[in-house]
N, C-alpha and C positions, 0 to 999 in steps of 0.2 A: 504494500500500500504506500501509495507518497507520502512524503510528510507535507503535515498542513500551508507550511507558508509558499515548501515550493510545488503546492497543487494549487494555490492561491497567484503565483508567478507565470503559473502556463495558462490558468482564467484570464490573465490579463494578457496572454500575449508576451512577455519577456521573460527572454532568456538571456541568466545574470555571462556578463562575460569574462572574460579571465582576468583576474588583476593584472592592474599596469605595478609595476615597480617604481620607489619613492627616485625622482627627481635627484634629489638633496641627504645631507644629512638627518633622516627622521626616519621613523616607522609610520606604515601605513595604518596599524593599531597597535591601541595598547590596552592592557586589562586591568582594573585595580578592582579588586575588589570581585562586587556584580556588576558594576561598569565597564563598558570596550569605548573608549574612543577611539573615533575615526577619523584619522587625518583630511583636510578638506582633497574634498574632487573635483574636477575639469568634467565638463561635457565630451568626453574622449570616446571614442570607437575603435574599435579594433587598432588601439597603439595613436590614434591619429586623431589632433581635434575635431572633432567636425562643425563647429563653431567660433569664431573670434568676429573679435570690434564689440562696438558699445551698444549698451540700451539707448534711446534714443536719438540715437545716428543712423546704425547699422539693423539694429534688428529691433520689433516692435513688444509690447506687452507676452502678448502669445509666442512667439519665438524666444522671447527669454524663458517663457516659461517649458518649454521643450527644453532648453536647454538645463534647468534647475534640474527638469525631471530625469532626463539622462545622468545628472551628477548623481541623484540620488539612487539610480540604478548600479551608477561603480562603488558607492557607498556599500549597497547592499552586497554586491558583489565582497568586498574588502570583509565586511561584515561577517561572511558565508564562511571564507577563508577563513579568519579569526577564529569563526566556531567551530573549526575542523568540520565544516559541510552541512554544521545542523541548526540552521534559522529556526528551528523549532525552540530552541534554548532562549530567544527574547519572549524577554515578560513585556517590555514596552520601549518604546522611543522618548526619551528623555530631553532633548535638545536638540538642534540644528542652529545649527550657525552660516547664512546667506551672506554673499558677496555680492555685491552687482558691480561690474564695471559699465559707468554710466556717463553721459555726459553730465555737464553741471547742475542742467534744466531737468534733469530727469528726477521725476516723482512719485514713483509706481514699483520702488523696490518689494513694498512686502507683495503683492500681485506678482513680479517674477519669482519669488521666494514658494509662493505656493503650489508652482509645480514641483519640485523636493515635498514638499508637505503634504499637497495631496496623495504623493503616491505614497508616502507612508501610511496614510488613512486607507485606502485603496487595501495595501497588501495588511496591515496589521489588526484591520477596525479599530474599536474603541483604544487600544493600548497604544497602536499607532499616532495619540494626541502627544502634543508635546510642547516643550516650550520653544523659545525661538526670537534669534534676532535676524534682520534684513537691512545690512548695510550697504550704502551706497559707499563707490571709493574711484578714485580716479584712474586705476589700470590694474592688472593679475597679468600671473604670469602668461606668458607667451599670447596675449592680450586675450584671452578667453573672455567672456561676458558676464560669464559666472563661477564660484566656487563655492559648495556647499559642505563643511562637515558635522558631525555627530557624536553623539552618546545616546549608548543604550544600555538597558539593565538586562543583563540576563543572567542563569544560573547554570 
């Protein structure tokens, strides 16, 4: 039988992909406790952004928000890894942390922050709520539009 969350990922149509390896000096999680965070993520596909430039230049509301939700797909992804394969282990979504690379004029970060968010509700339900900030900033790396990371409680 599948396990629940990832019978809930093939309801939705994705499939998590293989982690990207950290950039920099950092790990891509860490565990304290019943907490994993998860280092922030780029909207990346297969090794390759598929996203760069800003909110309110380059790409609109809705495109950012494809692009949050992709992060929060390698999130999940980083996540899976972390738990030696078993997303069944989160109790809940604890936190996200949203980036938006935006022009100056730009004022609809927490709206690109909710595709990350939504699909945590999507895959988790009720436990899937979380807290959350959506910062506006002037550039990420390799100009990505977005970077999302996380805490989660699991056992």
């Amino acid at each position: 039988m599948a396990a629940k969350i990832e019978q809930k990922l093939a309801e939705l149509g994705i499939s998590l992909p293989e982690t990207a390896s950290p950039s920099a000096n950092y790990v891509p999680a860490r565990r304290l406790g019943s907490q994993i965070y998860i280092s922030g993520q780029v909207p990346s596909e297969r090794g390759k952004d598929k996203y760069t430039g800003k909110l309110g230049s380059d790409f609109t509301v809705e495109q950012g928000q494809a692009a949050a939700r992709l992060c929060a797909i390698n999130i999940l992804a980083q996540l899976k890894q972390a738990l030696d394969g078993n997303l069944d282990r989160v109790i809940g979504v604890v936190r996200l942390g949203g980036f938006v690379n935006a022009e100056p004029d730009f004022k609809d970060h927490p709206k690109v922050i909710n595709g990350a968010s939504d699909l945590m509700v999507e895959v988790f339900g009720e436990a899937g709520r979380h807290a959350r900030a959506a910062v506006g900033c002037s550039s990420l790396p390799r100009n990505v539009p977005v970077e999302v990371d996380a805490i989660f409680e699991v056992y």
